[in-house]
N, C-alpha and C positions, 0 to 999 in steps of 0.2 A: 166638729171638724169642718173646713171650709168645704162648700160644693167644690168637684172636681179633683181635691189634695189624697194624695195617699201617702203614707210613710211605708219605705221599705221594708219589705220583710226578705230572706233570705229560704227562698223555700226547696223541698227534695223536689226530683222529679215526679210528676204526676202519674201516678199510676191507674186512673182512671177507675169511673165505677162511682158507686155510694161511699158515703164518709166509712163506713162498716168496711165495705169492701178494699178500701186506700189503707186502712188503719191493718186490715188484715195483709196484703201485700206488702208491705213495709216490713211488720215483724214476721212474717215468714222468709223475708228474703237476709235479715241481718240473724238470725237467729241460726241460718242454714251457713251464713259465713262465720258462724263461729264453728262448726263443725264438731262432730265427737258427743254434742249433747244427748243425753238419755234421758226422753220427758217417763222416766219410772216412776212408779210413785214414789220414790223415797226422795225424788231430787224437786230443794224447792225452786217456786219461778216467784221472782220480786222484780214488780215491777215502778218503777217511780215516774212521776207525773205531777206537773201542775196544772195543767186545763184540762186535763184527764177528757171527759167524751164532749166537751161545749161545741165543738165543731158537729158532733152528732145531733146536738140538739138545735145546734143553726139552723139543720138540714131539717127542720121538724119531726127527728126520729124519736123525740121523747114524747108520749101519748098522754103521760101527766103531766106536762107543762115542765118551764125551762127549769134545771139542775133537779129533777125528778127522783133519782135514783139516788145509789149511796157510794162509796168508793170502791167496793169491792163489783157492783156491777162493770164499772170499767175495765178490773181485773179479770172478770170472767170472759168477757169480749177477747181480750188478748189472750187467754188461756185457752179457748176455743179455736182460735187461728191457730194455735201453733197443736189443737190436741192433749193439751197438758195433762197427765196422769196425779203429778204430785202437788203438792200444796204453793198455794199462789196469796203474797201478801201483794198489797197495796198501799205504796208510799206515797205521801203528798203532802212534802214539805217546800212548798213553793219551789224558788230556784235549787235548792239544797236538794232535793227528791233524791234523786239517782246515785247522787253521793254517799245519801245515808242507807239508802240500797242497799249501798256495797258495804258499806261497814255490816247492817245487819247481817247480808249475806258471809262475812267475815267471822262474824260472831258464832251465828250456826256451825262454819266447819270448825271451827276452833274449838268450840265445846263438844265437837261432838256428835253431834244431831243431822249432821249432813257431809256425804263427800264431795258432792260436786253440786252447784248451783246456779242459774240461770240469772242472770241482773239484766233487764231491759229498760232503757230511758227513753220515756217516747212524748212526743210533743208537734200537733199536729197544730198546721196553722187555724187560726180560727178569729171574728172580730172581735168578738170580745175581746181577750188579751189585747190584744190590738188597740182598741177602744181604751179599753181601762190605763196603760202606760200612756198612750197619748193625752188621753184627761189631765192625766199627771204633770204633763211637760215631762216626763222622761226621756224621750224618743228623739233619736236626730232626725230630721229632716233631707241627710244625705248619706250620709256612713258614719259606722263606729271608728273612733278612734283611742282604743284603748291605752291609755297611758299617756298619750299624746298631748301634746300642745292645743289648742284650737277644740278639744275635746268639746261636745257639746249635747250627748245622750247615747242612749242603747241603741242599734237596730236588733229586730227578735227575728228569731229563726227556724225554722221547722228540724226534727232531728227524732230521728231512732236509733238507736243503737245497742246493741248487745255482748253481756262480757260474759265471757265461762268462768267459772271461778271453781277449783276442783282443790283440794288436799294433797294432792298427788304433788313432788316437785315439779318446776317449771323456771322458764327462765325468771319471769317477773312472777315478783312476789309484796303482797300488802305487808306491810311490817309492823303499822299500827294507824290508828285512828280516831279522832274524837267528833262529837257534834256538843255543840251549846246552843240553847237558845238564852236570845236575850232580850227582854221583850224591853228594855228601855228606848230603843231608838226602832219601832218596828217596819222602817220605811229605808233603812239606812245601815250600815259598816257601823261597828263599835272597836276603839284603835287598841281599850284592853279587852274587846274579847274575841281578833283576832288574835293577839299577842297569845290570849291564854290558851286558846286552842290547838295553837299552833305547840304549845308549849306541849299540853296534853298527848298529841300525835308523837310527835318527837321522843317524849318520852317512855309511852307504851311499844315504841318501837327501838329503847333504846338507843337515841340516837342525840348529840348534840345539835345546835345550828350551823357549825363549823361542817358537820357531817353532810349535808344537800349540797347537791351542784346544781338544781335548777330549778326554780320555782315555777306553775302553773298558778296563775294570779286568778282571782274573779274579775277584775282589768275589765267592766264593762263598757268601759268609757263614760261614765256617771263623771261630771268635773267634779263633785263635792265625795263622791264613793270612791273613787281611784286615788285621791289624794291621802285619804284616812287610809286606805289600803298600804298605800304607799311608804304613808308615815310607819303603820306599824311593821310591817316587814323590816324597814331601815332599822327599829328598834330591837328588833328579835335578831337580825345578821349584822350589823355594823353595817356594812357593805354587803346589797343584799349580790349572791348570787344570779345569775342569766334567768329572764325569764322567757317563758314562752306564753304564749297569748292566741286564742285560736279565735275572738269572737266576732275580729274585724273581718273574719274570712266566712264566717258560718254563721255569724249572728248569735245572738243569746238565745240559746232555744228550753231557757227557762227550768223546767226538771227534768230536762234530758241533757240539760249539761253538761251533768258530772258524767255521767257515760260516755257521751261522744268525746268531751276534752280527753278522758281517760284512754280513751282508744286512738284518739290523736295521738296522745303524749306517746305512747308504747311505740305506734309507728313512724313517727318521726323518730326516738330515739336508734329502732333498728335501723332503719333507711339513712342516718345521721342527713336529714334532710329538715330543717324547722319553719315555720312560717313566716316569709314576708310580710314585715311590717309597711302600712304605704304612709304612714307617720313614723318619726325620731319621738323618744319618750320625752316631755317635758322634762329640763333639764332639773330646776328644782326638786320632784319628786323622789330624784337620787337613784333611778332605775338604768337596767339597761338590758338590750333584748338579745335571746339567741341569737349569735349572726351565721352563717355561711359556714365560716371554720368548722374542723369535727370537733363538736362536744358528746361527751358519750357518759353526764355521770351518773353514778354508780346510785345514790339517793335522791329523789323528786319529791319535792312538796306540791298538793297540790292543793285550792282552797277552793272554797263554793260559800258564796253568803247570798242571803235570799230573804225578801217580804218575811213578816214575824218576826225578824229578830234571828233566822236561822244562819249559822257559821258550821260550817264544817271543814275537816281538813284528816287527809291521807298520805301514807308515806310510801312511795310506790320502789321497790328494791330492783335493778336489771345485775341478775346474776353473771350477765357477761358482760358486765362494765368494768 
């Protein structure tokens, strides 16, 4: 990186203190907005992550040298912020993290094994990350433009966020869900195995492609990843449905994506309020974005692909659509 150059990051407010101490502010403060939570033992806490503690170990807080520890020590960090009584996984599927969170967390109440469950996606800025996408040429230089025209990389984002997920009815409800990994393209979108996942979600939840009124894209602004995205969407809908697109606002914040987009999604759907676009979609791609008008529909697609080869996708239900 030139002396003097930085690439944007999108970051939360600073909450001051040690990497320990920011990392523990954050999730006590989204964890307390979801409210109603009972850290009992029987309720699990899943948390998803891609840079999981690197920012602690920037700070030299790792005394065996850098990525010291194993995934579950990061786990324990955040289960200790918040007190946690019940049992605590740790996901790290690159960008996918948070996503497949929620489906594990899905899984558990469905079979059984839990009524209510904690999903937190957390992604603290750090250089590495930073480093490593920019090595890459991934990274814009000025802003994300997902889907856009003029498209020319990611910006990353810092993000915490937390879902309750309980048994109990409610308005919003998962419907179904898949992950694939595909390890043939491990840097990139594969166009049949969004197709197939997409297929898989849809189907575990019952539901055709005719059936969605809005899609939630991974729209990184990648010019070679948004297009492959693009294509297969167009393949799976004909004409794809509205999407909504949150990354040009908040940045990629990697495996805490699928959390925050998820909580995006939901509040923008009640507030019937969606995200300014400061780009029109590339006309080619065949896309076109939430606008202004009230959109309120009933089934949301949402997708997550990430480093590995990882593709996920969720079918999110608003009871009062």
């Amino acid at each position: 990186m030139a002396e003097g150059f930085a690439w944007p990051v999108h970051r939360l407010p600073d909450a001051g203190g040690a990497w320990l101490d920011r990392l523990a502010a954050h999730v006590r403060e989204v964890a307390a907005q979801c409210g109603g939570v009972d850290p009992r033992a029987d309720v699990p806490l899943l948390i998803g992550s891609s840079s999981l503690d690197a920012g602690f170990e920037e700070e030299g807080g790792a005394p065996a040298g850098p990525f010291a520890g194993d995934l579950q020590t990061f786990g324990d960090a955040v289960a200790q912020a918040l007190a946690w009584r019940g049992p605590v996984f740790t996901v790290s599927t690159a960008c996918t993290s948070s996503l497949n969170a929620v489906l594990a967390a899905m899984d558990l109440l469905q079979a059984g094994e839990a009524t209510q469950a904690l999903v937190l996606g957390v992604e603290l800025r750090n250089r590495f990350s930073v480093a490593g996408f920019g090595a890459m040429q991934l990274l814009s230089p000025q802003h994300a433009r997902p889907f856009g025209a003029g498209r020319d990389g990611l910006v990353l984002g810092e993000a915490v966020a937390a879902l309750h997920l309980t048994a109990a009815p409610a308005r919003w409800r998962l419907r179904g869900g898949a992950n694939i990994a595909d390890g043939r393209n491990p840097t990139g979108a594969q166009h049949d195995t969004i197709l197939a996942v997409c297929w898989q979600a849809l189907v575990r939840s019952g539901l055709q492609p005719a059936d969605i009124g809005l899609v939630k894209p991974q729209a990184a602004g990648s010019p070679a990843n948004d297009a492959i995205e693009a294509g297969a969407l167009r393949a799976l809908f004909g004409a794809p449905p509205p999407m909504a697109s949150f990354k040009g606002a908040i940045g990629h914040a990697l495996g805490a994506s699928g959390a925050a987009e998820l909580a995006l999604l939901m509040g923008c759907a009640e507030a019937q309020a969606w995200p300014a676009m400061q780009q029109a979609p590339e006309p080619a791609l065949g896309v076109a974005f939430a606008g202004d008008g009230p959109l309120q529909p009933r089934h949301i697609l949402a997708l997550s692909i990430g480093f590995g080869g990882g593709h996920a996708a969720l079918v999110l239900e608003d009871g009062e659509a």
